[in-house]
C-alpha positions in Angstrom: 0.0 0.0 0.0 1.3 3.9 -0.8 1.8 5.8 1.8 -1.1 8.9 1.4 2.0 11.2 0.4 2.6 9.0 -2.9 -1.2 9.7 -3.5 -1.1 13.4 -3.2 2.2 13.7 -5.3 0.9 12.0 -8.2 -2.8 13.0 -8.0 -0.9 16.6 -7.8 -1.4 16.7 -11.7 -4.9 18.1 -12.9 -4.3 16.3 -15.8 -4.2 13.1 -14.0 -7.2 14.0 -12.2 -8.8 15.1 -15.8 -7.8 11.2 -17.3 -9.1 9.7 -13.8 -12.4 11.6 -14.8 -12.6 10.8 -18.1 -11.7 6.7 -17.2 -15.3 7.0 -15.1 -17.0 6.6 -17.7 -15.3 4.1 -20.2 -11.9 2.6 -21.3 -10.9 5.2 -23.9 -7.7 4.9 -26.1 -4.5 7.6 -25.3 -6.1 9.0 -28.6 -9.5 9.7 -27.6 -8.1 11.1 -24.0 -5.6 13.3 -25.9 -8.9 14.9 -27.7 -10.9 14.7 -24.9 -8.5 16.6 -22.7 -6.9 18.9 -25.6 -2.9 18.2 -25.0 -0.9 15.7 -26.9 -1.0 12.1 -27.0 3.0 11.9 -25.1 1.2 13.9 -22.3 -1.3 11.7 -22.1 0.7 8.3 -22.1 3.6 10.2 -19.7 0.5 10.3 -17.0 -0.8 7.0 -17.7 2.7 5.5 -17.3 2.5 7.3 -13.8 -1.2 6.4 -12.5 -0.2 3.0 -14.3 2.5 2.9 -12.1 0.7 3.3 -8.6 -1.4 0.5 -10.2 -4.3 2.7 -10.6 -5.3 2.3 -14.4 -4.8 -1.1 -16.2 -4.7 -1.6 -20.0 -5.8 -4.0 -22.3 -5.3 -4.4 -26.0 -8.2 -4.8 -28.2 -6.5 -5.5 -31.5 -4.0 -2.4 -32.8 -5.2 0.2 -30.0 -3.9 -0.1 -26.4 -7.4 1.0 -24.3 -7.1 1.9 -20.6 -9.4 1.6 -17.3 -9.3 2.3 -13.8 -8.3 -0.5 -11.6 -10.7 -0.1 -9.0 -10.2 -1.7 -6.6 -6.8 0.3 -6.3 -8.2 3.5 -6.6 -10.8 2.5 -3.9 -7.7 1.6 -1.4 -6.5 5.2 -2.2 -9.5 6.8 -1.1 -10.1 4.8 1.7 -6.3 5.7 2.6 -6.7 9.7 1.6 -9.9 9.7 4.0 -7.7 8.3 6.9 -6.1 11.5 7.1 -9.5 13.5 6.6 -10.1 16.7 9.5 -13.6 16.8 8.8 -14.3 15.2 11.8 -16.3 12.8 10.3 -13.8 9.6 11.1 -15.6 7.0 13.6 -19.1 8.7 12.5 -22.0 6.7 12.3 -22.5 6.9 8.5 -26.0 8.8 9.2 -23.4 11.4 10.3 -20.7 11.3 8.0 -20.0 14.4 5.7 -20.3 14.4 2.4 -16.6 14.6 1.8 -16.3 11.0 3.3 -19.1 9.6 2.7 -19.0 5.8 1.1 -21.5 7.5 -1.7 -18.7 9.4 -3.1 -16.8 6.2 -4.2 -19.6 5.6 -6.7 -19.2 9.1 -8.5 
């Protein structure tokens, strides 16, 4: 498991934030990102090869193109490790009482 420093340094990057978005809704291709996103396609795969990395997107070929996901499951432990360090004051709250900011809800968004 990354310690919640790795998170924050490589979740730093709007742009990785902006593919992490974009991944939400489907596997896309580093072309259909690049578009998406409006930089170029090396920006794109130089922060995939980072949140690829920290094992939080996975690829898959699907014959010539390369398409990319989120790995889940990782990016769930990164939340749940992110939220151990939350001030809210929600931590140990019945989830009735939870903010929104940690709410379980939010993992589905």
């Amino acid at each position: 498991m990354k310690e919640a420093a790795e998170y924050f340094k490589l979740l730093s990057v709007d742009k990785r934030i902006d593919i992490i978005e974009l991944l939400k809704q489907e596997a896309m291709s580093v072309n259909a990102m690049a578009e998406a996103l409006k930089i170029s396609q090396s920006a794109v795969s130089q922060h995939l090869r980072v949140l690829k990395s920290a094992g939080l997107v996975k690829d898959e070929r699907r014959g010539y193109w390369i398409f990319y996901m989120l790995n889940k499951e990782a990016l769930e432990e990164c939340r749940k490790r992110l939220n151990r360090i939350c001030t809210c004051g929600c931590q140990g709250a019945t989830p009735s009482v939870k903010k929104p900011c940690c709410s379980d809800d939010e993992a589905e968004h």
